[in-house]
C-alpha positions in Angstrom: -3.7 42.3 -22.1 -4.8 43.8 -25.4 -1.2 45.0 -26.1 0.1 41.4 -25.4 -2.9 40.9 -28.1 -1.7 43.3 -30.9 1.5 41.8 -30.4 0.1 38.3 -30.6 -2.0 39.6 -33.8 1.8 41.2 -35.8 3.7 37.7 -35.0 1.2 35.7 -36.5 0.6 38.1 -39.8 4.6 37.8 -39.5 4.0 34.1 -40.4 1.5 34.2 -42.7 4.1 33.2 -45.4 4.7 29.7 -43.3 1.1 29.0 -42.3 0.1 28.8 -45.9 3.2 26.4 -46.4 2.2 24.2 -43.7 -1.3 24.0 -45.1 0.3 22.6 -48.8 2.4 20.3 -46.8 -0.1 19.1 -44.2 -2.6 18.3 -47.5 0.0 16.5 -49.5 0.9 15.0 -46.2 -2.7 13.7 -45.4 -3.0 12.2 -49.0 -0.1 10.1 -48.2 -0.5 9.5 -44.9 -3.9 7.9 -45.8 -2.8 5.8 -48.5 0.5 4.9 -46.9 -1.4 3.7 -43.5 -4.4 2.4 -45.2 -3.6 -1.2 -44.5 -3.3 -0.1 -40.8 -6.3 1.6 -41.1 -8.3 -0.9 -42.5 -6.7 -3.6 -39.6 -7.8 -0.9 -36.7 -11.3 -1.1 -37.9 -12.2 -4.8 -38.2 -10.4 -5.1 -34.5 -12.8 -2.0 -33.4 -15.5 -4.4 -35.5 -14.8 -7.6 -33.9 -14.1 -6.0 -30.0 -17.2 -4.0 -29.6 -19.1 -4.0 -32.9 -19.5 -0.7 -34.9 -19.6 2.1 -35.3 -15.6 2.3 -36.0 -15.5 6.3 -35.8 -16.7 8.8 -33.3 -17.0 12.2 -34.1 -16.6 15.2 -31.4 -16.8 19.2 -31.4 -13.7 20.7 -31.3 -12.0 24.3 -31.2 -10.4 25.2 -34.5 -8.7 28.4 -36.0 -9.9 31.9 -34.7 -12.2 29.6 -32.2 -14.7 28.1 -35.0 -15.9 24.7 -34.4 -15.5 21.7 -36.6 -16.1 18.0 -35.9 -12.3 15.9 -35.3 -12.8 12.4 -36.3 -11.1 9.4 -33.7 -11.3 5.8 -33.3 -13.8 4.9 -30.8 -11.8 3.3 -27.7 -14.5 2.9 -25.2 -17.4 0.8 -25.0 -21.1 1.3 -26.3 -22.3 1.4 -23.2 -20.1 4.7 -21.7 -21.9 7.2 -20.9 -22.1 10.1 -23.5 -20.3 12.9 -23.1 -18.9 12.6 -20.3 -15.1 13.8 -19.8 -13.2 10.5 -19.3 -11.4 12.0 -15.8 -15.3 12.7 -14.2 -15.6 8.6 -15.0 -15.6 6.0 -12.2 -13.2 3.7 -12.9 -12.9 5.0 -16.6 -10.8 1.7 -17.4 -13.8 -0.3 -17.4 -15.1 1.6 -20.0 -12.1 0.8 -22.6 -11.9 -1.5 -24.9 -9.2 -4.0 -25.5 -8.6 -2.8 -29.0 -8.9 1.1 -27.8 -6.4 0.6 -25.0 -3.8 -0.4 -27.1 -5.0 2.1 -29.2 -5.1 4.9 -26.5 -2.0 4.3 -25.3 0.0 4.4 -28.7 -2.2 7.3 -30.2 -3.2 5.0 -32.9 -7.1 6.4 -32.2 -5.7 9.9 -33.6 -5.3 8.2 -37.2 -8.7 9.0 -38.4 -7.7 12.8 -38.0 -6.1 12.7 -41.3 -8.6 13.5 -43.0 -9.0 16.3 -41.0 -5.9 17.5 -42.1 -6.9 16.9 -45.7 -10.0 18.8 -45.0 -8.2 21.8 -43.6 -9.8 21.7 -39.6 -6.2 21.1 -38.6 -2.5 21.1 -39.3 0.3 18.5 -38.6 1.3 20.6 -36.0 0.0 23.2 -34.2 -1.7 23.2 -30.6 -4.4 20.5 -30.3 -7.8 21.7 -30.8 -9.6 21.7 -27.8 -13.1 20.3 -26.6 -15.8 23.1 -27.3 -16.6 23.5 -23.9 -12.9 23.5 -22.8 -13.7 27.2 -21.5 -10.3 27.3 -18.9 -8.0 26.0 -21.9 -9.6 28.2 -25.0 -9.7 31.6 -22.4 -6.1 30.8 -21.2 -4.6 30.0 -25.1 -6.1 33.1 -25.9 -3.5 35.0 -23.8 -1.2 34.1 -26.1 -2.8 34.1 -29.1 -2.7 30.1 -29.6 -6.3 30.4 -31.0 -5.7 32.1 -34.1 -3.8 29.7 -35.8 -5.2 26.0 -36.7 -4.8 23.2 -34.4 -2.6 20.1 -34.7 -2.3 16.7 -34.7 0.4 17.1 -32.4 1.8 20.1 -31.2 5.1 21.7 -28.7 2.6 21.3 -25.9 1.9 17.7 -26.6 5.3 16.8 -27.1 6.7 18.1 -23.9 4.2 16.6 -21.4 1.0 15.7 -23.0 -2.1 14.7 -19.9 0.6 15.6 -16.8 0.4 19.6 -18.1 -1.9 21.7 -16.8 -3.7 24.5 -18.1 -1.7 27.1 -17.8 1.3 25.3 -18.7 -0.2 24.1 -22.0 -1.4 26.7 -23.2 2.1 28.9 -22.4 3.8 26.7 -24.5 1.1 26.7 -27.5 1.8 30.6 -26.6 5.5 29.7 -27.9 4.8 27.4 -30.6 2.9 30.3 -32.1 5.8 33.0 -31.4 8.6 30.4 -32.6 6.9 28.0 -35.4 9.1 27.4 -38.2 10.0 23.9 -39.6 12.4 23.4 -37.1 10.3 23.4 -34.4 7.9 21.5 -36.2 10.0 18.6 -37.1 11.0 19.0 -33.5 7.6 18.9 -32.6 7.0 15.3 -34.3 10.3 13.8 -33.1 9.5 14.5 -29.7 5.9 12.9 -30.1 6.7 10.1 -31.8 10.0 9.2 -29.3 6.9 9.5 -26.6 4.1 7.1 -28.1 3.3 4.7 -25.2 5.1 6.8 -22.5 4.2 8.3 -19.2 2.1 11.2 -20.9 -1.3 9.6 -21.3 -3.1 9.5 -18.1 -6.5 8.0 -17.5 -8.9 9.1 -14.9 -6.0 11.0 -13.4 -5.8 14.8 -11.6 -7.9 17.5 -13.3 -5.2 18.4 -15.4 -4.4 15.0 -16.5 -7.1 14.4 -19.7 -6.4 12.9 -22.8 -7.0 16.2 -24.4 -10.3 16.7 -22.2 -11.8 13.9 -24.4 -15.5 13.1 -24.1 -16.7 9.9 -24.0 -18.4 9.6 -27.0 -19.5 6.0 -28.7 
């Protein structure tokens, strides 16, 4: 394991060259991104307003680069009254809990908008693989096998583009295991394509089998 480590440790210094690329891109990408969507945005939070009353934003721990926390910023999609932090797929009947704005929102990944200023900040890229829940112990122990924690996490990523909810642990983090050996701007581009062709698709899965969550996502108002 600690040779598969090393090895891990040489491709990443191999891309240092590219990671620092991605960051310029992902910054100049998050400026524009905001100001290009900002009428979207701005629509997203009067709905969230007028469904369910404020706040618009929910804030949750997530796993960033080398395994330091940071705070992601969503759309909040379920109701006041939720419980709190509580993973959606431990829910009863989680649908009840969803709003009307945040299942449209939910299902086209619209709630992920927010986490452009994340980018801008620097917590994560474009692409990489998607940061998980602090307490995401099975998915942070299995990405380290293969080195997926030392880089930053994405928006999107290989693993969310080829499966999304219906992968489980091990497959996901395998293939953030060969975004991490493989990343270049092919990949990436690939990477977005894929998601983007996917938006409202088969991958999100509420309340489903354990290794059907919407990124492990608490249920945070």
């Amino acid at each position: 394991m600690d040779n598969e480590r090393n090895i891990d440790a040489e491709v990443i210094k191999g891309k240092g060259f590219y990671l620092g690329f991605k960051r310029v891109c992902g910054f100049i990408s998050g400026i524009l991104g905001t100001i290009v969507l900002s009428p979207l945005l701005l629509f997203l939070c009067i709905w969230i307003l007028i469904d369910d009353g404020g706040p618009v934003l929910f804030k949750q721990k997530r796993v960033g680069k080398n395994k330091k926390h940071f705070m992601i910023y969503k759309f909040r999609t379920m109701k006041k009254s939720t419980p709190h932090d509580t993973p959606t797929h431990l829910l009863k009947d989680p649908e009840q809990y969803i709003t009307r704005s945040g299942k449209f929102m939910r299902k086209t990944s619209l709630d992920e908008l927010p986490q452009l200023f994340n980018i801008i900040k620097g917590d994560i890229d474009v692409v990489g693989p998607r940061p998980a829940l602090w307490n995401q112990y099975d998915l942070i122990e299995e990405r380290d096998k293969f080195g997926a924690n030392a880089i930053r996490p994405g928006l999107t990523g290989w693993a969310q583009a080829n499966g999304r909810d219906t992968l489980s642990i091990e497959k996901k983090a395998e293939l953030d295991g060969y975004y991490v050996k493989n990343m270049g701007v092919g990949l990436d581009i690939k990477s977005i394509f894929l998601t983007v062709k996917n938006i409202g698709g088969e991958g999100v899965v509420e309340g489903g089998p354990d290794n059907a969550k919407k990124d492990g996502e608490e249920t945070k108002s």
